[in-house]
C-alpha positions as CSV (number, residue, x, y, z in Angstrom):
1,X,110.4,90.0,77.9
2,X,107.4,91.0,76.0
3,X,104.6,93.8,77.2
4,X,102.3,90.8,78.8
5,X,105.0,88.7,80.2
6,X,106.2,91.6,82.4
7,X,102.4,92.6,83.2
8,X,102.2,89.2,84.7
9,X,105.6,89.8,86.6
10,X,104.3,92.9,87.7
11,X,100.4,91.7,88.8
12,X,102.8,89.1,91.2
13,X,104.9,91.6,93.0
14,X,101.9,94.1,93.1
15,X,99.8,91.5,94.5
16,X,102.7,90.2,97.0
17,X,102.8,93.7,97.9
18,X,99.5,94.2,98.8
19,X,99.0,90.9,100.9
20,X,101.7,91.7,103.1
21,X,100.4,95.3,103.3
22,X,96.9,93.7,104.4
23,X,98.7,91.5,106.6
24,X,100.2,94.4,108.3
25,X,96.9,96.5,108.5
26,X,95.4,93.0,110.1
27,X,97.7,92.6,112.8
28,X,97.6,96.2,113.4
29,X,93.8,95.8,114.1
30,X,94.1,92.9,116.2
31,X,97.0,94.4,117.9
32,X,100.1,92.7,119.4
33,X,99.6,88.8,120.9
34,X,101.4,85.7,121.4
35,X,100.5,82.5,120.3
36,X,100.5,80.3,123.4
37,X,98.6,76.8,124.0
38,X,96.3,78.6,126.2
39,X,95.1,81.4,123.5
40,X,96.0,79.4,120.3
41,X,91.7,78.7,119.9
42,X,90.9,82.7,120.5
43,X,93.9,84.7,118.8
44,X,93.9,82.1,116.0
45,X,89.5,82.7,115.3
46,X,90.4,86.5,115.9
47,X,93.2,86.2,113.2
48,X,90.6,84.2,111.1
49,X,87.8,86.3,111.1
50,X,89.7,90.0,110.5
51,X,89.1,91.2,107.0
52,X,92.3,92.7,106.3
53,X,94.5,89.1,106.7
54,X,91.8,87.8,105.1
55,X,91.7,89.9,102.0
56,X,96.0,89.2,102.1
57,X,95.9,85.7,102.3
58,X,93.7,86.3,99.4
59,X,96.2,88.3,96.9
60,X,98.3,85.6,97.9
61,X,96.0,82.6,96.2
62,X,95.9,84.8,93.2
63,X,99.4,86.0,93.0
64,X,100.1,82.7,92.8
65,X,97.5,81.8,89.9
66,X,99.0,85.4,88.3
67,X,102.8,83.7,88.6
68,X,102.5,80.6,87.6
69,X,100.8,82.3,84.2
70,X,104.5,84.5,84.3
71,X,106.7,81.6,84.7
72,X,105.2,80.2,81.9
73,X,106.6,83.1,79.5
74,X,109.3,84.2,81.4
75,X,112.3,82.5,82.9
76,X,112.8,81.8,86.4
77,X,116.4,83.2,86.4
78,X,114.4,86.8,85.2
79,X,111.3,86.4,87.1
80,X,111.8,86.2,90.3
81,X,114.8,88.6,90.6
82,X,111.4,91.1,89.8
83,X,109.9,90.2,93.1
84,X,112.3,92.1,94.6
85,X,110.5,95.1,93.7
86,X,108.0,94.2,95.9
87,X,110.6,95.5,98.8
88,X,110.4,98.7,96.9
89,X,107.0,98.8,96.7
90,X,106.4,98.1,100.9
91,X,108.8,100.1,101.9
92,X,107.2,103.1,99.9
93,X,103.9,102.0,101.0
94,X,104.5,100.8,104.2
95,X,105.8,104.6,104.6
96,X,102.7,106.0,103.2
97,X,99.9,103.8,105.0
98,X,101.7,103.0,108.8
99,X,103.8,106.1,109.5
100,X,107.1,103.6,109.3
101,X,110.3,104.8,108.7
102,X,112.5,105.4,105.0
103,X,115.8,106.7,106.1
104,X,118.9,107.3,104.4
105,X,120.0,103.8,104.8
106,X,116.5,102.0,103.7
107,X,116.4,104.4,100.7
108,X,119.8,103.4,99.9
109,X,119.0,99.9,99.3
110,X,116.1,100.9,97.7
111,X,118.2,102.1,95.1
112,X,120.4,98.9,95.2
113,X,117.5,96.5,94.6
114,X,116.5,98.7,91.9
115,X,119.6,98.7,89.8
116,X,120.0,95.1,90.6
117,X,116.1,94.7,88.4
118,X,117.4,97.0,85.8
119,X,120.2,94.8,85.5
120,X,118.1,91.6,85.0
121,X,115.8,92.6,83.4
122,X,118.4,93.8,80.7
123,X,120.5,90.7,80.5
């Protein structure tokens, strides 16, 4: 893979990352709701108007813009094995930003997914 090819894989997971990290920090503001018929109209304009989902859904348009530019260098068989580094990059993040938790057991298949990239990457 050459040095912009995996740029381009990396821009896509970084961006995935970060749109469901916005995501998060959205539904955080708005706080927890059902969608019902009755409050479909008011939680769905609440959802639409908060900045953080907004700026999320956001990274996702470009990530998309970013991976399409990465498939067409890469191969999909190598590519998208990479996104899985975007678990890696949450659950380090996620940590960091919300106060959630990285025990024993998450860190362990942290270290899984991360071997499991090394090995891709290398075949």
């Amino acid at each position: 893979m050459t040095a912009t090819a995996f740029a381009l894989v990396l821009t896509g997971v970084l961006l995935n990352a970060a749109a469901q990290l916005l995501l998060k920090a959205g539904t955080n503001s708005i706080g927890h709701f059902d969608f019902t018929l009755a409050n479909a109209l008011p939680i769905g304009m609440q959802v639409a108007r908060e900045p953080h989902i907004l700026g999320g859904l956001s990274c996702y348009v470009v990530s998309v813009v970013v991976w399409i530019l990465a498939l067409s260098r890469v191969e999909v068989s190598i590519a998208y094995p990479m996104l899985s580094l975007g678990y890696v990059v949450n659950a380090v993040a996620a940590w960091y930003l919300f106060g959630e938790s990285l025990n024993a057991m998450r860190l362990g298949g942290i270290a899984v997914i991360i071997v499991g990239v090394v090995l891709v990457a290398r075949s």
